[in-house]
PyMOL commands that place a pseudoatom at each C-alpha (Angstrom):
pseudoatom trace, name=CA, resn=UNK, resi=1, chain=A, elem=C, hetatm=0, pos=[138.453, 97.680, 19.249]
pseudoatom trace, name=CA, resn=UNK, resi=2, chain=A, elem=C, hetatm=0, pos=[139.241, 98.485, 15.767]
pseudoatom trace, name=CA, resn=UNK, resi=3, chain=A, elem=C, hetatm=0, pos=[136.944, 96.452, 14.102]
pseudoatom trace, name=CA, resn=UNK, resi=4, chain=A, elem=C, hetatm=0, pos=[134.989, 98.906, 16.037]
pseudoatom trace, name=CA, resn=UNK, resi=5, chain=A, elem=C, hetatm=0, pos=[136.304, 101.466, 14.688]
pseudoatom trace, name=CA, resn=UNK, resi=6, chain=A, elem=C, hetatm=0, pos=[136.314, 100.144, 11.327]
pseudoatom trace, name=CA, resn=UNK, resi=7, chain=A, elem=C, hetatm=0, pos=[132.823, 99.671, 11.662]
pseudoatom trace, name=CA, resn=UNK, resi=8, chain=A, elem=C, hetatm=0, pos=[131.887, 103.552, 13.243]
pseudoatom trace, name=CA, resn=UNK, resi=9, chain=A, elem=C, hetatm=0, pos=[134.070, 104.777, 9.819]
pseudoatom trace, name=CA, resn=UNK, resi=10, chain=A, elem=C, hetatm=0, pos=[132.169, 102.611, 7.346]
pseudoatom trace, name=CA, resn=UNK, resi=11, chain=A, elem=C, hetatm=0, pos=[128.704, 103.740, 8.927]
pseudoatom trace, name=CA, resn=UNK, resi=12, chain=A, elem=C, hetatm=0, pos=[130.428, 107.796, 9.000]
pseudoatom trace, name=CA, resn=UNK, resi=13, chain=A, elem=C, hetatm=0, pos=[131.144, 107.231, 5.189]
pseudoatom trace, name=CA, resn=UNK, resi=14, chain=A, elem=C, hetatm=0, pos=[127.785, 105.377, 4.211]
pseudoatom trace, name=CA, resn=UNK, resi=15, chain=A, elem=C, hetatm=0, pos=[125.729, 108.298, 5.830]
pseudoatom trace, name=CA, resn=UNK, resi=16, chain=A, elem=C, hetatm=0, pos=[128.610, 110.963, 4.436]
pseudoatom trace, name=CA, resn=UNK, resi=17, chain=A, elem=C, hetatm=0, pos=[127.426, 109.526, 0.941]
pseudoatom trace, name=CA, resn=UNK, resi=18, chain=A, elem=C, hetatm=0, pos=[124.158, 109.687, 1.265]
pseudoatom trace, name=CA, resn=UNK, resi=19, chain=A, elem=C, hetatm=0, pos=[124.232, 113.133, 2.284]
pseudoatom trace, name=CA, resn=UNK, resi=20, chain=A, elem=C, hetatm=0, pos=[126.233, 114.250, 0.007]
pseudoatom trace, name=CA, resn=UNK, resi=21, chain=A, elem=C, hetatm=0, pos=[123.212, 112.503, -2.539]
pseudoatom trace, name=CA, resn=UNK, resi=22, chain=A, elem=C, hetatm=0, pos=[120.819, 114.599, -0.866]
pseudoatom trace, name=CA, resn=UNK, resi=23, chain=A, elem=C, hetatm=0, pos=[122.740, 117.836, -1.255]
pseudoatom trace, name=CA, resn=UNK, resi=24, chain=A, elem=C, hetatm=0, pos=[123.373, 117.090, -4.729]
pseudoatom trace, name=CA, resn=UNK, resi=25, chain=A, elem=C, hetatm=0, pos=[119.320, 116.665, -5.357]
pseudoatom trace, name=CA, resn=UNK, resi=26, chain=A, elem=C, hetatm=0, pos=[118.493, 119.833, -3.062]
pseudoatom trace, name=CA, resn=UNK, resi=27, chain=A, elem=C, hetatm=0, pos=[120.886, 121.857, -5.753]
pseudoatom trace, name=CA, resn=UNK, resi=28, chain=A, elem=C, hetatm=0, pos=[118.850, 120.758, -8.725]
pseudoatom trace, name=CA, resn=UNK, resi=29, chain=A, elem=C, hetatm=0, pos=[115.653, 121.535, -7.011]
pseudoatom trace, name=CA, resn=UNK, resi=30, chain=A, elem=C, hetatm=0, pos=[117.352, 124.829, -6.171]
pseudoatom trace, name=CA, resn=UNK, resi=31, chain=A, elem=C, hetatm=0, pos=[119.054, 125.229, -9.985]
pseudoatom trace, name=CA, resn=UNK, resi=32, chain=A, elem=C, hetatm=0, pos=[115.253, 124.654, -11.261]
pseudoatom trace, name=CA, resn=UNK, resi=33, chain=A, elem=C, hetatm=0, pos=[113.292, 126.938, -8.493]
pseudoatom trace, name=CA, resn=UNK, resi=34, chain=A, elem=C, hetatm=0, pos=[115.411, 129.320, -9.471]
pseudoatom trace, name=CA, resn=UNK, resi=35, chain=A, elem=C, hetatm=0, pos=[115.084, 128.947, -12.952]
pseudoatom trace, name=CA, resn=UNK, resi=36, chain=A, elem=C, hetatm=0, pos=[110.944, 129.037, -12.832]
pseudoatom trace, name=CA, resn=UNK, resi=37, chain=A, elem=C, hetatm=0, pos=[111.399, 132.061, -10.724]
pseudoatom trace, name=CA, resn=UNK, resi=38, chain=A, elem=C, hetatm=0, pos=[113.251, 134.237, -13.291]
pseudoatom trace, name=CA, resn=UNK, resi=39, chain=A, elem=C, hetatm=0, pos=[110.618, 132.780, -15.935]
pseudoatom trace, name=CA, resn=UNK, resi=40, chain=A, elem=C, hetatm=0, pos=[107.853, 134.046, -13.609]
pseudoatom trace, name=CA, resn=UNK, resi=41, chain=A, elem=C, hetatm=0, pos=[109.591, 137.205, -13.142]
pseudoatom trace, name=CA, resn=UNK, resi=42, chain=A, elem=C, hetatm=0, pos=[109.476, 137.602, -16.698]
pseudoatom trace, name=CA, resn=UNK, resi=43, chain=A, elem=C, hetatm=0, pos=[105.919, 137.226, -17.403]
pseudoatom trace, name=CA, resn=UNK, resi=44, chain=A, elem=C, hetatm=0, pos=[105.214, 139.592, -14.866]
pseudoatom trace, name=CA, resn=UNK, resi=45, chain=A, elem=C, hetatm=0, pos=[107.636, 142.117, -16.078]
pseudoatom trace, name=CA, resn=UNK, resi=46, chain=A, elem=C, hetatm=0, pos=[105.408, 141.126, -19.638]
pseudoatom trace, name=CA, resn=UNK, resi=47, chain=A, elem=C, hetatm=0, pos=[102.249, 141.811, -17.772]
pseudoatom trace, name=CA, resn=UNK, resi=48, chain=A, elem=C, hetatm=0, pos=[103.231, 144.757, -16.157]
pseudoatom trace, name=CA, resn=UNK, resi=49, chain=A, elem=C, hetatm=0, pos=[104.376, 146.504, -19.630]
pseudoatom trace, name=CA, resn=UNK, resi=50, chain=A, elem=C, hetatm=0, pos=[101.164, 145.358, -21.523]
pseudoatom trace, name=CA, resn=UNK, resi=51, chain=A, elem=C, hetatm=0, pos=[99.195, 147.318, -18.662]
pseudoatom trace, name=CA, resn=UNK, resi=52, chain=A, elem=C, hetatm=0, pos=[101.431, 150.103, -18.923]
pseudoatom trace, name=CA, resn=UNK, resi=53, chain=A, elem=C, hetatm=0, pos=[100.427, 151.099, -22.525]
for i in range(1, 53): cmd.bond("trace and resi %d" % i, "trace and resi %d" % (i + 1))
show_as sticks, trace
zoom trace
Protein backbone atom coordinates (compact mmCIF):
# COMPACT_ATOMS: atom_id res chain seq x y z
CA UNK A 1 0.00 0.00 0.00
CA UNK A 2 2.50 2.65 0.32
CA UNK A 3 4.82 1.65 -2.09
CA UNK A 4 1.69 2.44 -3.88
CA UNK A 5 1.50 5.43 -2.83
CA UNK A 6 5.01 6.17 -3.19
CA UNK A 7 4.70 5.26 -6.59
CA UNK A 8 1.16 7.53 -7.46
CA UNK A 9 3.50 10.63 -5.76
CA UNK A 10 6.59 10.00 -7.88
CA UNK A 11 4.37 9.73 -11.16
CA UNK A 12 2.20 13.23 -9.58
CA UNK A 13 5.73 14.92 -9.32
CA UNK A 14 7.29 13.59 -12.71
CA UNK A 15 4.15 14.93 -14.65
CA UNK A 16 4.07 18.19 -12.06
CA UNK A 17 7.66 18.79 -13.62
CA UNK A 18 7.03 18.42 -16.82
CA UNK A 19 4.28 20.74 -16.75
CA UNK A 20 5.71 23.11 -15.08
CA UNK A 21 8.54 22.75 -18.33
CA UNK A 22 5.79 23.35 -20.57
CA UNK A 23 4.48 26.44 -18.83
CA UNK A 24 7.82 27.78 -18.60
CA UNK A 25 8.24 27.38 -22.69
CA UNK A 26 4.51 28.67 -23.33
CA UNK A 27 5.81 32.06 -21.37
CA UNK A 28 8.71 32.58 -23.71
CA UNK A 29 6.60 31.97 -26.70
CA UNK A 30 4.22 34.41 -25.03
CA UNK A 31 7.29 37.00 -23.82
CA UNK A 32 8.35 36.85 -27.73
CA UNK A 33 4.63 37.04 -29.42
CA UNK A 34 4.29 39.76 -27.52
CA UNK A 35 7.35 41.33 -28.26
CA UNK A 36 6.86 40.93 -32.35
CA UNK A 37 3.47 42.34 -31.75
CA UNK A 38 4.55 45.73 -30.31
CA UNK A 39 7.32 45.71 -33.19
CA UNK A 40 4.47 45.22 -35.69
CA UNK A 41 2.47 47.76 -34.02
CA UNK A 42 5.18 50.02 -34.59
CA UNK A 43 5.68 49.75 -38.19
CA UNK A 44 2.21 50.26 -38.66
CA UNK A 45 2.01 53.26 -36.50
CA UNK A 46 5.32 54.16 -39.11
CA UNK A 47 3.14 53.40 -42.04
CA UNK A 48 0.25 55.06 -40.97
CA UNK A 49 2.25 58.53 -40.32
CA UNK A 50 4.18 58.30 -43.70
CA UNK A 51 0.56 58.17 -45.37
CA UNK A 52 -0.58 60.84 -43.28
CA UNK A 53 1.76 63.54 -44.76
Amino acid sequence: MLDEIAELKHDIDKKLEKEETNLGLLRQCLTRYDSNTHHMVNILNSFEERLEN
